[in-house]
C-alpha positions in Angstrom: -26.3 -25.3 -37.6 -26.6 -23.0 -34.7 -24.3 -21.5 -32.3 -24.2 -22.9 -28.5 -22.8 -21.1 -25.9 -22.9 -21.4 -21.9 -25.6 -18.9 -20.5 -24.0 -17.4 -17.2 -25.7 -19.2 -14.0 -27.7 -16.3 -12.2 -28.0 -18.3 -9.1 -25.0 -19.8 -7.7 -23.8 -22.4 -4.9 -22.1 -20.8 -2.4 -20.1 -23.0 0.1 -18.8 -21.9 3.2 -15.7 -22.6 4.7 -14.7 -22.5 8.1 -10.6 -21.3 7.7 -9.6 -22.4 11.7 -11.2 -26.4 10.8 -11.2 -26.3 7.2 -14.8 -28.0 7.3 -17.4 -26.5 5.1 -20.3 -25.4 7.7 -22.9 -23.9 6.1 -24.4 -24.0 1.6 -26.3 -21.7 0.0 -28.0 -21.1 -2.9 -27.6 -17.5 -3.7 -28.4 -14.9 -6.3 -25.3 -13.6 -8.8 -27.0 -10.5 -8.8 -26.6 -10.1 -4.6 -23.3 -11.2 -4.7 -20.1 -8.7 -5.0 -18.5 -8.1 -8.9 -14.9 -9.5 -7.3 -13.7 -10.2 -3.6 -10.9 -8.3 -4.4 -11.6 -5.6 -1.4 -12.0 -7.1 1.8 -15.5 -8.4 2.6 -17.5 -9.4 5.9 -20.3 -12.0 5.9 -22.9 -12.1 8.8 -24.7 -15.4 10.0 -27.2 -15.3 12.7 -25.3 -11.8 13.9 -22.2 -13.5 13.9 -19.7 -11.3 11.6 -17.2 -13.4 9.2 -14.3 -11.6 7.2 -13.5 -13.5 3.9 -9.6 -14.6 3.6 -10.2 -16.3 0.5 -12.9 -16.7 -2.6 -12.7 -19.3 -5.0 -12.9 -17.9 -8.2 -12.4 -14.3 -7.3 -14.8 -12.6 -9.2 -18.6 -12.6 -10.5 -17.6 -13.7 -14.4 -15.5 -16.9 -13.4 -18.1 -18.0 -10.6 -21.1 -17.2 -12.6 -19.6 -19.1 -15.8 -19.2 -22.4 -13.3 -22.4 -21.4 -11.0 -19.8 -22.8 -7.6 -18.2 -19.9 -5.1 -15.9 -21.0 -1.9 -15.3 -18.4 0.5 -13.0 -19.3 3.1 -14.0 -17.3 6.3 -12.4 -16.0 9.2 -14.4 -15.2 12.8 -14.8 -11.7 13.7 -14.8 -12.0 17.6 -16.1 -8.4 19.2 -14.7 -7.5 22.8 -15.1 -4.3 24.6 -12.5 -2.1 24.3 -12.1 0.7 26.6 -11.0 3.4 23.7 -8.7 5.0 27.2 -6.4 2.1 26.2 -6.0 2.2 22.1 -2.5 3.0 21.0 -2.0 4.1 18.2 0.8 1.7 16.3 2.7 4.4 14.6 3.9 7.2 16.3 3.2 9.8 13.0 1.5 9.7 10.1 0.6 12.4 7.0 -1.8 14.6 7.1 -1.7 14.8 3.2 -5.1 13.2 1.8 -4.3 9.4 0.4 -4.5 9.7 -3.4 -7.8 8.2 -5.1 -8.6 4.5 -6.1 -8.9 5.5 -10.1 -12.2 4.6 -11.5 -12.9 0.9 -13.1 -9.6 -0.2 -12.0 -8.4 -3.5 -10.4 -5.3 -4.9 -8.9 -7.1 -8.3 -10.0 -4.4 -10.0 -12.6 -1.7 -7.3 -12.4 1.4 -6.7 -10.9 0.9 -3.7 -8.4 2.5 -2.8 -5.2 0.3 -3.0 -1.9 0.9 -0.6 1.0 -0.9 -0.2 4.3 -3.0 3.2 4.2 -1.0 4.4 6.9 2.3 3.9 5.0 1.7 6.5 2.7 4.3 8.9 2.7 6.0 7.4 6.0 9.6 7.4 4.1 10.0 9.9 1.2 12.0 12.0 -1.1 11.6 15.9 0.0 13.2 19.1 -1.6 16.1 20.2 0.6 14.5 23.7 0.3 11.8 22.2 2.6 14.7 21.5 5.3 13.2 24.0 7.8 9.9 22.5 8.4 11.4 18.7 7.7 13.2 19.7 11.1 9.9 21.1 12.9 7.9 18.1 11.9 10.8 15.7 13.2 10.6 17.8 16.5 7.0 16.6 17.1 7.6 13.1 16.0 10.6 12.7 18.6 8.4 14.3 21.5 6.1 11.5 20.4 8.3 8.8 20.5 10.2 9.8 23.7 7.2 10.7 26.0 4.3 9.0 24.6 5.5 5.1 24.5 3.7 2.6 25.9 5.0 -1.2 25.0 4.1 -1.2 21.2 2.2 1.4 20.8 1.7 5.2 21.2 -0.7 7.0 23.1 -0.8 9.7 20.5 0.0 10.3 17.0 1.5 13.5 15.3 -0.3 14.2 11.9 2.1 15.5 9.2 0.1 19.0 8.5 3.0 21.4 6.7 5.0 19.2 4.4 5.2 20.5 1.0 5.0 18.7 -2.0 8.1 17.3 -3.7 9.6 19.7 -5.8 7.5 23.5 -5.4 10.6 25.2 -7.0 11.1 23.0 -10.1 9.7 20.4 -11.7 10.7 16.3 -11.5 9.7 13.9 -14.8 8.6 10.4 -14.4 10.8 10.2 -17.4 14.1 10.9 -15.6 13.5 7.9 -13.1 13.1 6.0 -16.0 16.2 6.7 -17.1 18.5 6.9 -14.3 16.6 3.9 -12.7 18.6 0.1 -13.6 17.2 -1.1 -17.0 16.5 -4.2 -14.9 14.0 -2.5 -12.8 10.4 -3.9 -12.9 8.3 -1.2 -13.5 4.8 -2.1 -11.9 1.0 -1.2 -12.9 1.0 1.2 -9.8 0.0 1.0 -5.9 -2.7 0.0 -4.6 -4.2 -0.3 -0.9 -4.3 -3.4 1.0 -8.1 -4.7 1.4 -9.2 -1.9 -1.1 -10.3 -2.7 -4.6 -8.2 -1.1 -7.6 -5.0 0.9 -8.3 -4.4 4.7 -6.7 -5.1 7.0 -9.8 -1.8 8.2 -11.5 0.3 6.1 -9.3 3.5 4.3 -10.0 5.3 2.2 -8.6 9.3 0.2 -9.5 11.1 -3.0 -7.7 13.9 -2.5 -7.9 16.6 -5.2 -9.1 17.9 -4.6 -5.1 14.5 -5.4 -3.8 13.9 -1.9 -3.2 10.3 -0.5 -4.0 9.9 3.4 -4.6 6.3 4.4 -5.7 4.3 7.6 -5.6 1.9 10.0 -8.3 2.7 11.7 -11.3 0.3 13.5 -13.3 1.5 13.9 -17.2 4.8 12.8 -16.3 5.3 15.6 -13.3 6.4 13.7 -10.3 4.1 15.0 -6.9 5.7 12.5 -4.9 8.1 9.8 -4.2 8.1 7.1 -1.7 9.5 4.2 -0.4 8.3 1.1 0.5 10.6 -1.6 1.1 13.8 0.1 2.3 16.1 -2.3 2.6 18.3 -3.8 -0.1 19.1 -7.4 -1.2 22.4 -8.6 -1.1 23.3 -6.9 -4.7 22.7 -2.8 -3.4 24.4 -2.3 -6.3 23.6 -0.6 -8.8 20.2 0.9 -7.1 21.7 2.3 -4.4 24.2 4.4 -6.0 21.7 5.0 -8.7 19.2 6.3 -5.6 22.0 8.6 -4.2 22.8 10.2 -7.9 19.6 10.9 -8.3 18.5 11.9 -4.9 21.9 14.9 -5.3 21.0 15.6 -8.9 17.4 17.2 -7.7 18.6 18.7 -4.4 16.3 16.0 -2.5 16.3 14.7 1.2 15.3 11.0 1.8 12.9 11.5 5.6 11.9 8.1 7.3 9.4 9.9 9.7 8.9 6.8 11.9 12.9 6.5 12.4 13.6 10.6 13.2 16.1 10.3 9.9 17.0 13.1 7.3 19.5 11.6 4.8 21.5 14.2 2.7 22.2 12.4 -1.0 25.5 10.6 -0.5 26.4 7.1 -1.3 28.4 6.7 2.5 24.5 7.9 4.1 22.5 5.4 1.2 24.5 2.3 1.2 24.7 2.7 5.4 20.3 3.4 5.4 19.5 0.9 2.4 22.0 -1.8 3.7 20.9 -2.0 7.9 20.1 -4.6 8.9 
């Protein structure tokens, strides 16, 4: 007796969903091989000039919806208006300047537990060496002249780029491994960080939740820490023990915690960590 198996459908029935009625508008019959591997990274559709972003695919990628031969997308109307470029503000009033760490090759955030950040958030709250204290306070300086003078409802008419912060520790050398340890053993150590509408994981990224509801993430090559971020900065109602943890480890390698948006340098004390982690 032979062996039977299901032979993957190379042309597959694509439906169409409009998200705002919910009404399937338009069918297709279309080939596997024209269609994307995953919708994982964000995706525009055109019909008769008319651009569509996809919010949703049913299944996500190219080996569940060629096993079944069926894909839903659920789309979104792109509308297009003229926008005189005079008026675009620019929503935060600084960003880095440092170039946004690689998608690692192959990967996928598909079926893993990653943390997803904004491009722009990279780097917007951070550990730095104290050593670095000098141009942490020149930087600051054209943040605030931002902030101050260039206003305008939500927005900012300009943006200072980040050009001359250093990397984390120049003078010495920071381990992965130390985190681990001085980290709360019920901290959920994730598969990395990854970009939001962008396929895969940033290569040698990491990234922790902490038990607090905390998120720190950054790079480390071989273990050696090149930097250290924050993403959600604001603690649950148990602070304890992550923020103390934060603060002992924050004194231990002579680091300064900067949130560039807010003009803030935070010297490692548990008074200035449970008052910035705990805000409201």
């Amino acid at each position: 007796m032979g062996w039977f198996t299901n032979k993957p459908y190379d042309v597959i029935h694509v439906k169409y969903v409009d998200l705002v009625t919910g009404n399937i508008f338009r069918q297709s019959k279309m080939p596997a091989a024209r269609l994307p591997e995953s919708f994982e990274a964000a995706t525009t559709v055109q019909f008769d000039g008319q651009d569509w972003s996809v919010v949703e695919a049913r299944p996500v990628t190219s080996a569940d919806f060629r096993r079944t031969g069926e894909l839903v997308l659920v789309l979104n109307k792109i509308t297009k208006e003229f926008v005189n470029p005079s008026t675009i503000l620019f929503s935060l009033p600084t960003i880095t300047g440092d170039a946004l760490p690689q998608i690692a090759a192959g990967t996928s955030k598909l079926g893993v537990d990653v943390l997803e950040i904004h491009e722009d958030d990279w780097r917007q709250i951070e550990w730095l060496p104290a050593s670095a204290a000098n141009i942490i306070d020149t930087e600051l300086a054209s943040v605030r002249r931002v902030i101050e003078n260039e206003r305008v409802d939500v927005g900012f008419k300009k943006c200072h780029l980040r050009d001359s912060i250093p990397k984390l520790a120049p003078n010495s050398v920071l381990r992965l491994s130390e985190m681990r340890a001085a980290f709360d053993p019920k901290a959920t150590w994730l598969a990395g960080f990854a970009y939001q509408g962008v396929a895969g994981v940033a290569a040698n990224s990491f990234a922790i939740r902490l038990f607090s509801s905390i998120e720190v993430f950054g790079v480390a090559s071989n273990d050696i820490v090149d930097s250290i971020c924050f993403a959600n900065s604001r603690a649950n109602n148990a602070p304890e023990p992550d923020v103390p943890n934060l603060a002992n480890f924050a004194a231990a390698h002579d680091l300064l915690l900067v949130d560039w948006c807010r003009i803030l340098v935070l010297r490692p004390s548990l008074a200035n960590y449970m008052a910035y982690f705990n805000r409201q």
